[in-house]
C-alpha positions as CSV (number, residue, x, y, z in Angstrom):
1,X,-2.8,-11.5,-26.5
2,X,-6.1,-12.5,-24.9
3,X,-5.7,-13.4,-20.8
4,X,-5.8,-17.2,-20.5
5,X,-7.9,-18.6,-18.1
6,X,-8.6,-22.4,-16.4
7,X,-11.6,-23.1,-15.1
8,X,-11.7,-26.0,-12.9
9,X,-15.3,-27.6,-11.7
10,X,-16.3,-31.1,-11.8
11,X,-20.0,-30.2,-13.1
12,X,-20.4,-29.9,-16.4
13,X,-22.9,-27.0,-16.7
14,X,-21.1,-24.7,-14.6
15,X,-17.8,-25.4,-16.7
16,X,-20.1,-24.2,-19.8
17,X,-22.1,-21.4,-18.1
18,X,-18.5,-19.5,-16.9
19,X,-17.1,-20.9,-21.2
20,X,-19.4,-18.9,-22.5
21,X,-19.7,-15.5,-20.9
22,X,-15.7,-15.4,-20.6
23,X,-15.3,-16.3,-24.5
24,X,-17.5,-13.6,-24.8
25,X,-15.0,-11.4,-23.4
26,X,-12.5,-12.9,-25.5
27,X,-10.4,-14.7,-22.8
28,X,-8.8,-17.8,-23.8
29,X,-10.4,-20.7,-22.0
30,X,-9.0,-24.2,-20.9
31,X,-11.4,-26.4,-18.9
32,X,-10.3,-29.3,-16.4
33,X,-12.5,-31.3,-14.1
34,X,-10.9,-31.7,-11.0
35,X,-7.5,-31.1,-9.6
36,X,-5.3,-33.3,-10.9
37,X,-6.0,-32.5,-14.5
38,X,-6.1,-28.8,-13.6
39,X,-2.7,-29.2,-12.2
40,X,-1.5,-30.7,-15.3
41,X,-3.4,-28.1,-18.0
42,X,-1.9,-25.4,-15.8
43,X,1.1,-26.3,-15.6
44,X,1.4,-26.7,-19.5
45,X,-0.5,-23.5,-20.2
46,X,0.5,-21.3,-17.2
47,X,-2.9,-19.7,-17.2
48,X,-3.0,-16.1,-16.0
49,X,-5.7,-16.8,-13.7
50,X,-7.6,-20.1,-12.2
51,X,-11.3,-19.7,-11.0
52,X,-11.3,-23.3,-8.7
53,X,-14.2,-25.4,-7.6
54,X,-13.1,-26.5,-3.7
55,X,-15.7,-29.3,-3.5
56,X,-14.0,-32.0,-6.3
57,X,-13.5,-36.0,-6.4
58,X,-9.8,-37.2,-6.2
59,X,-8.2,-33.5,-5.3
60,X,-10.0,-31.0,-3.9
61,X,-9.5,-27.1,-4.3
62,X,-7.8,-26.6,-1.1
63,X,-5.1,-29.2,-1.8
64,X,-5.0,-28.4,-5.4
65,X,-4.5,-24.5,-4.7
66,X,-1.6,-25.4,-2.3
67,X,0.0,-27.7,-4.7
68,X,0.0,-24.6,-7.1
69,X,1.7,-22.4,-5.0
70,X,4.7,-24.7,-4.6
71,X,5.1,-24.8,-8.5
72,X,7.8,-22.1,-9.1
73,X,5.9,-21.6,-12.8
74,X,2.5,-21.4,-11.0
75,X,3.4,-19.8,-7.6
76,X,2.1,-15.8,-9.0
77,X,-0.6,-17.3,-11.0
78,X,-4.2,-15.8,-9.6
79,X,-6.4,-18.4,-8.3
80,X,-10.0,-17.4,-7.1
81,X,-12.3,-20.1,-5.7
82,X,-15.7,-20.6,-7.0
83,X,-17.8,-22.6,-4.8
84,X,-21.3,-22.7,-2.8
85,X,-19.9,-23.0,0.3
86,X,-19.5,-20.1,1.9
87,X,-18.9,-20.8,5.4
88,X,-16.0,-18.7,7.3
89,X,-13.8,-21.7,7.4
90,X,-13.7,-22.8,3.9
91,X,-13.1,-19.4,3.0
92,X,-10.2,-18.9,5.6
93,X,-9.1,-22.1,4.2
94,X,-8.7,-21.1,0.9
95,X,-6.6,-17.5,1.8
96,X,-4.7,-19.8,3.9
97,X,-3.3,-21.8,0.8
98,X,-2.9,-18.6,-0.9
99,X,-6.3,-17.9,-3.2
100,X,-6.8,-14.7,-4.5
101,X,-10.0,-14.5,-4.2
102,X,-13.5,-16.3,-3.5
103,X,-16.2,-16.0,-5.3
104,X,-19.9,-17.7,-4.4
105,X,-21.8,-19.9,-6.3
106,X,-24.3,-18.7,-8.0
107,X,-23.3,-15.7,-9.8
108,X,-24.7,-13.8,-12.5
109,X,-22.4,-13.6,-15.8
110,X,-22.1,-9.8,-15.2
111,X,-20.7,-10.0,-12.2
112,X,-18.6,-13.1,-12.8
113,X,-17.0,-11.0,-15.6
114,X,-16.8,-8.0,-13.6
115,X,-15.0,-9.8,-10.7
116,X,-12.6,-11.1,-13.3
117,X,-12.2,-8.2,-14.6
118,X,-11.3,-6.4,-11.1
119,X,-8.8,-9.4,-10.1
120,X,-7.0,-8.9,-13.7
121,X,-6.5,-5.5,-13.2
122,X,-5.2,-5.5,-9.9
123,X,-2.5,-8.0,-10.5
124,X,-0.8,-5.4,-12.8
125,X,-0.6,-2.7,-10.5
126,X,1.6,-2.6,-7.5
127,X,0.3,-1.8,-3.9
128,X,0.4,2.1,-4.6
129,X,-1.3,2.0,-7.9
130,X,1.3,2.6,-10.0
131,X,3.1,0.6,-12.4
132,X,5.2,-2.4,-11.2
133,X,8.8,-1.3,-11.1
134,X,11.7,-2.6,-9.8
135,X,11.1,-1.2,-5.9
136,X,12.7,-3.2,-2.7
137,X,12.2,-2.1,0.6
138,X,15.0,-3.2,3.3
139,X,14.2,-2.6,6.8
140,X,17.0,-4.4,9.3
141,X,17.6,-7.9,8.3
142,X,14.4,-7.8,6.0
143,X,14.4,-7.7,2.4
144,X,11.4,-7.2,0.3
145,X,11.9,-7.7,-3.4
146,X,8.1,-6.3,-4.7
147,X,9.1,-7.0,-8.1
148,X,10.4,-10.7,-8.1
149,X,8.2,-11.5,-5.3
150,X,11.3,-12.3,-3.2
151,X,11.5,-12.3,1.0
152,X,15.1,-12.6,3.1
153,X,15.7,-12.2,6.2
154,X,19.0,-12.9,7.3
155,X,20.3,-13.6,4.1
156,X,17.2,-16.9,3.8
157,X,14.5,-16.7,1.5
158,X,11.3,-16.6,2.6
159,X,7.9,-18.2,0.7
160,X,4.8,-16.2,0.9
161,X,1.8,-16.7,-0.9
162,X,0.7,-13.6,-3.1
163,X,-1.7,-12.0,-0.2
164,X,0.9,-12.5,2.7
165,X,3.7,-10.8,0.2
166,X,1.0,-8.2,-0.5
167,X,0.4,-7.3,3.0
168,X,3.7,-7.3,4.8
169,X,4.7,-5.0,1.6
170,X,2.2,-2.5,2.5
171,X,2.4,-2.6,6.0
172,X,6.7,-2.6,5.3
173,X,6.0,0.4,3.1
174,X,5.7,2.8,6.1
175,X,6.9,1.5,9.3
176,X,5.1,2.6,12.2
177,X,2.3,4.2,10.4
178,X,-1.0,2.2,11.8
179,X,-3.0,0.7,8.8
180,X,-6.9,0.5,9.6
181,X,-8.6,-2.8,8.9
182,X,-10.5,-0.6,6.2
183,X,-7.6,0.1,4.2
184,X,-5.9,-3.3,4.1
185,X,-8.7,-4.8,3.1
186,X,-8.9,-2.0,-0.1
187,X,-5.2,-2.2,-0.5
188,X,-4.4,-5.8,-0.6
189,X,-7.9,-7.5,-1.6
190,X,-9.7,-4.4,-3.4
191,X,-13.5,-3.4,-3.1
192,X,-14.4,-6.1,-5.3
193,X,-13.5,-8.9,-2.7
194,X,-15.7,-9.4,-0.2
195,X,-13.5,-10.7,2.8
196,X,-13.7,-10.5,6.7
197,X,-11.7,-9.3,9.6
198,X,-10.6,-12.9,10.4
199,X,-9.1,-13.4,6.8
200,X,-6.7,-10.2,8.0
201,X,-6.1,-11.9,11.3
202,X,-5.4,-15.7,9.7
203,X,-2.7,-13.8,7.2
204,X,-0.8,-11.8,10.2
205,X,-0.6,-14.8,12.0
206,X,0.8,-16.7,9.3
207,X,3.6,-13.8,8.5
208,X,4.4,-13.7,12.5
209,X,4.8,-17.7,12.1
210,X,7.4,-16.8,9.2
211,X,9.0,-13.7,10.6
212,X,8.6,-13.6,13.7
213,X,6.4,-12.3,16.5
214,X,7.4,-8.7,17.0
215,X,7.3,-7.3,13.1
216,X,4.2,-6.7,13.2
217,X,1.8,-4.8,15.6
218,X,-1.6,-5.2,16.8
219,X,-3.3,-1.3,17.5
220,X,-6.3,-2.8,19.1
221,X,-9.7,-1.1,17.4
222,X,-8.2,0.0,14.3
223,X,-5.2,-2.6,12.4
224,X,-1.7,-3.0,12.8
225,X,2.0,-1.3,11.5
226,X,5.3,-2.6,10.9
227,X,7.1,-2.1,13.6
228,X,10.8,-2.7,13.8
């Protein structure tokens, strides 16, 4: 079955310039033209992945993305944002509300595709390449469900976007082993996203909001460990 895919945009030629190199890859392709009918299309379609304009009348990516991640159906879907503005904020914005990845207007269809592409096949892999199985980690009070997407911590469940759940996993995996800024960024974004140091730092400081302060340790110069 092909991967189904929204686009969301409210200008007309991009909508067709990403239709037409995607059907060539034989995705299946919905189109909305700002965020309220995106909402609606995905919620009716449950797309496998959303590529997002942030700059939109009536709802704009940022809000739109964030009203996605509270729809229980919608919550794992991918969402990358496609947008000229590539200023740090907008981008730490969007990782904030829980995008998968950002992607700068304009692109060429080879490596819109090829991003796609990447995004895709990381989704179906776990955070040590294998195949998704039914692992959970439990470390004190913490329970990390990597298969249902699932945080408690004394006994409450805890909401985390897909990148925050991706991170704490991996730094969870091995407490006390020091992960560099390097291999976070490879492990939880991948080579094809091109992200900064500060989108790291926004995401610990969100899980330290959730969790706590002392999960998670800064090693100043190279990243941070779990440690509990």
């Amino acid at each position: 079955m092909p991967k189904k895919i929204l686009l969301v945009d409210d200008e007309p030629d991009i909508l067709e310039f990403m239709e037409y190199n995607l059907k060539k890859e034989n995705f299946s392709i919905f189109k909305a033209h700002n965020g309220k009918e995106a909402i609606l299309i995905a919620k009716a379609q449950l797309p496998d992945l959303i590529i997002l304009d942030i700059m939109m009348p009536e709802m704009d990516g940022i809000e739109t993305c964030r009203m996605i991640r509270e729809d229980d159906s919608l919550k794992d879907t991918l969402v990358a944002f496609l947008t000229a503005r590539n200023e740090d904020y907008s981008q730490v914005a969007g990782f904030d509300v829980g995008a998968d990845d950002y992607i700068t207007k304009p692109i060429k269809p080879r490596v819109l595709v090829s991003r796609i592409h990447a995004l895709l096949r990381r989704a179906t892999k776990t955070l040590d390449g294998a195949s998704t199985t039914s692992s959970v980690i439990i470390i004190g009070d913490l329970k990390i469900d990597r298969e249902r997407y699932i945080i408690e911590k004394s006994g409450k469940e805890i909401e985390l976007p897909r990148k925050e759940f991706e991170l704490l996993s991996l730094l969870a995996s091995k407490p006390g082993k020091v992960f560099t800024r390097d291999e976070i960024l490879d492990r939880v974004w991948g080579n094809d996203v091109v992200v900064g140091d500060r989108t790291i730092d926004v995401h610990i400081r969100k899980l330290r909001e959730k969790l706590g302060e002392d999960l998670i340790k800064t090693v100043k110069g190279i990243g941070y460990k779990f440690d509990f």
